[in-house]
DOFI-14489 format. One line per field, with one value per residue (C-alpha): residue in one letter; residue number from 1; y, z, x. Coordinates in pm, whole numbers, m for minus. Last residue first. Layout:
<pts>
badren	[A, ...]
nuke	[NUM, ...]
v	[Y, ...]
w	[Z, ...]
u	[X, ...]
</pts>
This chain:
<pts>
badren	[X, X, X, X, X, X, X, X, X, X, X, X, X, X, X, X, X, X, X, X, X, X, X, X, X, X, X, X, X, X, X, X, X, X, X, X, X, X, X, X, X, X, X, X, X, X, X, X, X, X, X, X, X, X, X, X, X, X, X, X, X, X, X, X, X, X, X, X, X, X, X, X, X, X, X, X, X, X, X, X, X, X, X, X, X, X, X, X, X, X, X, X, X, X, X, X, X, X, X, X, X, X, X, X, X, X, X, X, X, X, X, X, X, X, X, X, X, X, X, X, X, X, X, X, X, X, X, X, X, X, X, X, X, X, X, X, X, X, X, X, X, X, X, X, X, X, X, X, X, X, X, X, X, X, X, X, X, X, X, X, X, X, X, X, X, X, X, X, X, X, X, X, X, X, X, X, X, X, X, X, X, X, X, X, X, X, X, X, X, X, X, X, X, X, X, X, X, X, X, X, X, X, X, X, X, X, X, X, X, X, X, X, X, X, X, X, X, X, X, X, X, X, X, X, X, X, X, X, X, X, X, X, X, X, X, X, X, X, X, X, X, X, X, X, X, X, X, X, X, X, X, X, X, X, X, X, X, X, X, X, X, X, X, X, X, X, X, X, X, X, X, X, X, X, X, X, X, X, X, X, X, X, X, X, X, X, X, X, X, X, X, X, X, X, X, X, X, X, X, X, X, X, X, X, X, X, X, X, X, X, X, X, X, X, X, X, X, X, X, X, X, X, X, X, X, X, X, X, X, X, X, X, X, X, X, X, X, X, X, X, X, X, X, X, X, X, X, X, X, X, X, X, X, X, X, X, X, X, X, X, X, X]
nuke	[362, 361, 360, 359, 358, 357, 356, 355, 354, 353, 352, 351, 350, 349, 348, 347, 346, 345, 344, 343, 342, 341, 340, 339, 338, 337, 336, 335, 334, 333, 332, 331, 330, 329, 328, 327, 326, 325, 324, 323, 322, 321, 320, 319, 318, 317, 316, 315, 314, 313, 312, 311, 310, 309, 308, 307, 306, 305, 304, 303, 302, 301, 300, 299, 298, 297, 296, 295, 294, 293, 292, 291, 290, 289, 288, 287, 286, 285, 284, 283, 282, 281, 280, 279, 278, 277, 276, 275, 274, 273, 272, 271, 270, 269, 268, 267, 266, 265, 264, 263, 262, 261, 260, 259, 258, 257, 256, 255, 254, 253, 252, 251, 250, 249, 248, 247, 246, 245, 244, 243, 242, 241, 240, 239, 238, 237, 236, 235, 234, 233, 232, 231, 230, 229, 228, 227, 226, 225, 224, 223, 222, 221, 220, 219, 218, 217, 216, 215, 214, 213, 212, 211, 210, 209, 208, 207, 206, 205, 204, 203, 202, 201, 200, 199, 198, 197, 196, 195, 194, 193, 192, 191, 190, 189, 188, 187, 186, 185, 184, 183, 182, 181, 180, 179, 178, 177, 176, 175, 174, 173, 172, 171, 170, 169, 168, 167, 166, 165, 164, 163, 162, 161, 160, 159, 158, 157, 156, 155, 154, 153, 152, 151, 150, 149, 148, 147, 146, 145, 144, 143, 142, 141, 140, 139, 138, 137, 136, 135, 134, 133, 132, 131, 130, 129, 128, 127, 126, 125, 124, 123, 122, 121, 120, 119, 118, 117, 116, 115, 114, 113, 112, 111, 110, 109, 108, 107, 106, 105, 104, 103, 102, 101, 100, 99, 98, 97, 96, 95, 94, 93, 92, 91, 90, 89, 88, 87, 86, 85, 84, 83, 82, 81, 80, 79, 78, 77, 76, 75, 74, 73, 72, 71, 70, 69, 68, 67, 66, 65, 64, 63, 62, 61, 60, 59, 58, 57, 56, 55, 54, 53, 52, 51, 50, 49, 48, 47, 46, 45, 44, 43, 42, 41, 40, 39, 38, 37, 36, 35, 34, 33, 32, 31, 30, 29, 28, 27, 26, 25, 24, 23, 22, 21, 20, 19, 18, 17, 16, 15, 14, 13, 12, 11, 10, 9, 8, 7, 6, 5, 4, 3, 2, 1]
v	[6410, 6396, 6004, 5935, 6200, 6036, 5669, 5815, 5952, 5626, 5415, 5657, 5635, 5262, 5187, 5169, 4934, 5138, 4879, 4724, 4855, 4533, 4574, 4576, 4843, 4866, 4884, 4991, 4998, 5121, 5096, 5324, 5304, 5621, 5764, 5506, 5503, 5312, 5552, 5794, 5856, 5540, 5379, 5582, 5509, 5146, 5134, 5322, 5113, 4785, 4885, 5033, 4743, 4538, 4732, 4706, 4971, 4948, 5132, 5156, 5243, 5571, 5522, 5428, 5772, 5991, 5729, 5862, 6218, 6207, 6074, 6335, 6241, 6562, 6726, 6689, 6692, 6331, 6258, 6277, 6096, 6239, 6194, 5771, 5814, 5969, 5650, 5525, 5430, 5420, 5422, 5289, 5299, 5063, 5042, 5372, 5440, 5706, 5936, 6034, 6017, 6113, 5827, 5922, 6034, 6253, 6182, 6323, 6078, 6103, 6324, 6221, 5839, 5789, 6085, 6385, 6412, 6494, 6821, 6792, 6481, 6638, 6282, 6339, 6321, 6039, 6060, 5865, 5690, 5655, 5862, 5925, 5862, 6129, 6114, 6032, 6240, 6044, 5995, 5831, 5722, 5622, 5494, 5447, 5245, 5078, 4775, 4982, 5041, 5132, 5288, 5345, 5561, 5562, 5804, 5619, 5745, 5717, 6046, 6024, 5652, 5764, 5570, 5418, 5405, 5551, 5337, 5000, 4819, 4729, 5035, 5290, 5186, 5023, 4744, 4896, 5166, 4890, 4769, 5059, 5178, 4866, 4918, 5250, 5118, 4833, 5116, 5368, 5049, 4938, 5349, 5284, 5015, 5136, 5479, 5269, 5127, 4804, 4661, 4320, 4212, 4509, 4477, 4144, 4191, 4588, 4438, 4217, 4514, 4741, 4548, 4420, 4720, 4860, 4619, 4608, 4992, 4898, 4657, 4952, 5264, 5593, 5678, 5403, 5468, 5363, 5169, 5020, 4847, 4770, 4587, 4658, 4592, 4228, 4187, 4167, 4235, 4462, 4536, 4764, 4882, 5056, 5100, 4817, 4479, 4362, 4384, 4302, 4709, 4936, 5126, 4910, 4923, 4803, 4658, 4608, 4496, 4432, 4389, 4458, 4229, 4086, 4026, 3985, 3963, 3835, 4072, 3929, 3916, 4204, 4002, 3654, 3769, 3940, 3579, 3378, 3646, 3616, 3276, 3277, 3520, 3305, 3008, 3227, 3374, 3032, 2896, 3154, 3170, 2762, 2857, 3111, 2891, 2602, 2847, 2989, 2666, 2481, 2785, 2766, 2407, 2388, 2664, 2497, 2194, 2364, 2555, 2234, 2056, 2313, 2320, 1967, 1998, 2328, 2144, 2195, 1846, 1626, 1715, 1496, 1157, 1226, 1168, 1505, 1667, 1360, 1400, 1779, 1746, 1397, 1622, 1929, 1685, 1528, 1882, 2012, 1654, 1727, 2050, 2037, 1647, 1707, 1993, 1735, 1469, 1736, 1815, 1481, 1389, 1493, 1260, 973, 1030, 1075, 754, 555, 675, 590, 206, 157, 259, 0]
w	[2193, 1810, 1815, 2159, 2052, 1775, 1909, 2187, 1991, 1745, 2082, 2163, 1810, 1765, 2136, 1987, 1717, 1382, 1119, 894, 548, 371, 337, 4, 83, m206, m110, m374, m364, m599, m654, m879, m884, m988, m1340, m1511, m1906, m2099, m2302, m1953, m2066, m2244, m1942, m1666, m1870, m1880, m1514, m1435, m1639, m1444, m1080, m1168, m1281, m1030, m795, m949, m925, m774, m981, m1331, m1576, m1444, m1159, m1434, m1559, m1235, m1187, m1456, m1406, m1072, m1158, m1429, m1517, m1510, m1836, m1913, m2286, m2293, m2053, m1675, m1362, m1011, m967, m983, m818, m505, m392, m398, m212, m392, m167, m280, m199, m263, 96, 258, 358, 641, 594, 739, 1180, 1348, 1493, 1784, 1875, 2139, 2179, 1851, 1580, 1575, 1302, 927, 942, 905, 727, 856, 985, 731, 747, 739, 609, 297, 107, m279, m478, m793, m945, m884, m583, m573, m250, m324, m71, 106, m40, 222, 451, 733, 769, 1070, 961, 1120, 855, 964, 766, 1030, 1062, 1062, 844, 1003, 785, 800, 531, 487, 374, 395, 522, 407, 380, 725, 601, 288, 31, m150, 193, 141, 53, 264, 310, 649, 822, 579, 728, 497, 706, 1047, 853, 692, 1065, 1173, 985, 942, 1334, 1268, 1031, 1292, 1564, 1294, 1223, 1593, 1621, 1344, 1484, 1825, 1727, 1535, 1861, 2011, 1902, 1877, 1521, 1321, 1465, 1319, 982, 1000, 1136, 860, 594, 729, 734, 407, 253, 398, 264, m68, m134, m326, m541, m713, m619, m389, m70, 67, m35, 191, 183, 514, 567, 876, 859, 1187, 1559, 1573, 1263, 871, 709, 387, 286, 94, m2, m279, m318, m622, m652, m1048, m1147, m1480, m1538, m1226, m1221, m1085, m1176, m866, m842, m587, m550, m276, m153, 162, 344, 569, 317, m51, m360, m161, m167, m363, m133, m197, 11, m55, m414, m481, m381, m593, m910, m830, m899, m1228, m1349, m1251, m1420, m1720, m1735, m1711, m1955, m2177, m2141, m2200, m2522, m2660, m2591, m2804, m3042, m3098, m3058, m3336, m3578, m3565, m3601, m3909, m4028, m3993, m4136, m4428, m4500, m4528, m4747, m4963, m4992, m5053, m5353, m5513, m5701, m5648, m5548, m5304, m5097, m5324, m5215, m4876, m4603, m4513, m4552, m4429, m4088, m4072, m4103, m3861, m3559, m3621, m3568, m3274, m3132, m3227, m2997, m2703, m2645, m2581, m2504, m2259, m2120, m2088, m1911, m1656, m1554, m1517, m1322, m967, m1015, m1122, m800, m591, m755, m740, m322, m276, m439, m235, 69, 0]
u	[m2824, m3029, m3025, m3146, m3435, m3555, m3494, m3716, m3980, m4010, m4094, m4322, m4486, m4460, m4601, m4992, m4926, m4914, m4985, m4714, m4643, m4539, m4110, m3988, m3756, m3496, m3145, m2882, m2497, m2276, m1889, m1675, m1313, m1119, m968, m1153, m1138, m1416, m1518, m1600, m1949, m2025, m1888, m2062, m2381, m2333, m2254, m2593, m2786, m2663, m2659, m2995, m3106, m2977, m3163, m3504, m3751, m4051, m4200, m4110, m3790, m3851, m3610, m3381, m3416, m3410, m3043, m2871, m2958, m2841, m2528, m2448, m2049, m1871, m1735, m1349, m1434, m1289, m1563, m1545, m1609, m1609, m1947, m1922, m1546, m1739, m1829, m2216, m2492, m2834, m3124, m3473, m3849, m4095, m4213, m4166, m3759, m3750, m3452, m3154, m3185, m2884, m2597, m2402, m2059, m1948, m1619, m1524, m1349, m978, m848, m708, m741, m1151, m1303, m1394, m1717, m1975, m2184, m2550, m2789, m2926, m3012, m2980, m3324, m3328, m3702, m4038, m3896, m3554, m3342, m2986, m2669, m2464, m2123, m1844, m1658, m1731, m2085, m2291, m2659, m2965, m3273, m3620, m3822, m4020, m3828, m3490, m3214, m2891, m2637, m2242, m2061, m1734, m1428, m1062, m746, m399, m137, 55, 58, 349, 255, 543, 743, 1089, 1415, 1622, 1363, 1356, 1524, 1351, 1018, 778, 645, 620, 445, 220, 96, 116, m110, m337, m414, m517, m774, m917, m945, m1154, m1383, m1399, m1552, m1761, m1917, m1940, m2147, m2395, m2504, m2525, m2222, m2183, m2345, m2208, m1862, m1816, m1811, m1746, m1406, m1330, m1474, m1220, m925, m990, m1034, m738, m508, m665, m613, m243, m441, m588, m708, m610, m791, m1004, m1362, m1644, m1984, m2169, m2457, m2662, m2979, m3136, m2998, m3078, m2855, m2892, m2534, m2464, m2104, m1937, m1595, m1397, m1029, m1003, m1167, m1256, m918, m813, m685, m693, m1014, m1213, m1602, m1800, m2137, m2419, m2790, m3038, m3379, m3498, m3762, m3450, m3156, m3273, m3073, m2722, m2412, m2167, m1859, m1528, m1274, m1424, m1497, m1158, m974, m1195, m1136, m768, m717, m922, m721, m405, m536, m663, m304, m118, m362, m300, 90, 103, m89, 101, 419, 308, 177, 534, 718, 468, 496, 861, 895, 697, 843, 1195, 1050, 927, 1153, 1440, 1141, 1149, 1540, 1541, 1245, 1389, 1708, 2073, 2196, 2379, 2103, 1916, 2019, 1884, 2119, 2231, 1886, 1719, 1961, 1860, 1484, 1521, 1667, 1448, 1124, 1294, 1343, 983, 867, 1069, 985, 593, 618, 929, 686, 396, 655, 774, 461, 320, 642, 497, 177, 396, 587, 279, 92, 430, 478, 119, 173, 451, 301, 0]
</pts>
């Protein structure tokens, strides 16, 4: 029985070896018998076009056979590799599922970086005892150099969202987890380890976010730092006015006093659309903006409810047609549709409603 495993291991380990000696070996035994029927073959003694066909021949045979041979191995490398990274973006950067306690969901991202699909952007969407909290942000700069932050900051939001009590915590563990990835990459890029100047210095990293709470009743709480206020869908796209954003996370420490403030109250049917600032940031060849609003008034048209992958989907096409295909930022989107039956007003709804009103204001 050990025997036998060691042969199936050892014959598994050559298989590589024995499809390369097939790739190489085969051109080099062609070559081989080309040059021996040249200098055996009665006519290489003379001058006529048949033995110096043949001669191109095999040599463009060979060619051609090395060339695609190597094309192909480089394909299936890259596919293999693209297909590699693809897994690893979608456990950092998870589908969201459709429908997540009576809301219903959709959300995209456009990377700026070329063959990723994961760049500086972040959301996440998680149902809890507290309220559906979800939470989009933008880590400064794009690309696979913003990875490390987004996956601090969406492992934390993970499980802060189901502990803590109040919005206030999470984004507090969220500002922790980000300092934490500081050091972490200062520690990193000090001069004394690798020998030059961090890339990015970390006196320059922070990230905007966004952190909702959407109730059973509607009622959405929100703490902003320094991100775009979402838009409302219902017959037309209106922008949230939710006040002055904190700064965001990484430039000053968040204020003692920190509490969440009522947004908006969703009705059934209605929609928010989270987004990053890369979406209004976006410009044409002419160097005009890209009209977010605009695109989302007409897919709210589309019909009532409207549907969030839909949205997701028109307003990506847009952005591309806009932009012709050229990025300057990533863009990610996030919609919630309440799809929530309207429930009856039980007689403790309204004092119940008062005090998360007036916890939230203090």
């Amino acid at each position: 029985m050990i025997r036998t495993k060691t042969w199936r291991s050892v014959r598994r380990a050559c298989v590589p070896y024995a499809r390369r000696a097939l790739v190489f070996g085969l051109p080099a035994v062609w070559l081989v018998a080309a040059t021996v029927w040249e200098l055996t073959c009665p006519f290489a003694s003379h001058d006529g076009m048949a033995p110096r066909f043949v001669t191109c021949a095999a040599f463009i045979a060979l060619v051609a056979y090395l060339l695609t041979s190597v094309r192909l191995g480089l394909v299936r490398e890259l596919r293999r590799a693209r297909e590699v990274a693809r897994a690893a973006q979608q456990v950092l950067l998870r589908p969201l599922p459709p429908r997540l306690d009576g809301l219903a969901l959709a959300a995209g991202q456009l990377s700026a970086s070329r063959g990723a699909t994961v760049g500086g952007d972040l959301y996440e969407a998680v149902a809890t005892v507290h309220g559906v909290r979800v939470v989009i942000g933008d880590v400064r700069g794009h690309g696979l150099a913003a990875l490390g932050a987004v996956a601090a900051l969406l492992g934390s939001f993970r499980e802060a969202a189901h502990d803590e009590a109040e919005l206030a915590g999470v984004m507090r563990r969220l500002e922790r987890a980000l300092q934490r990835h500081l050091r972490e990459r200062a520690r990193s890029e000090h001069p004394s380890v690798s020998g030059a100047d961090p890339d990015n210095p970390v006196a320059e990293e922070f990230v905007t976010v966004l952190l909702l709470e959407i109730h059973e009743d509607g009622e959405v709480l929100a703490l902003n730092c320094g991100h775009p206020w979402p838009y409302r869908l219902r017959r037309t796209a209106e922008q949230l006015a939710g006040g002055d954003p904190m700064p965001p996370l990484g430039m000053f420490p968040l204020p003692a006093d920190l509490s969440a403030h009522r947004c908006t109250r969703l009705l059934p049917g209605d929609a928010l659309v989270l987004h990053t600032d890369g979406a209004e940031d976006a410009r044409n060849a002419a160097g005009a903006f890209f009209c977010l609003q605009r695109a989302l008034t007409e897919a709210a048209a589309l019909g009532s409810p409207v549907s969030p992958a839909v949205v997701v989907q028109r307003v990506h096409t847009a952005l591309l047609r806009h932009t012709g295909g050229r990025l300057a930022d990533d863009v990610a989107l996030l919609v919630v549709r309440n799809d929530r039956r309207r429930m009856p007003a039980q007689p403790g709804d309204q004092g119940l409603r008062r005090s998360r009103a007036e916890s939230s204001n203090r």
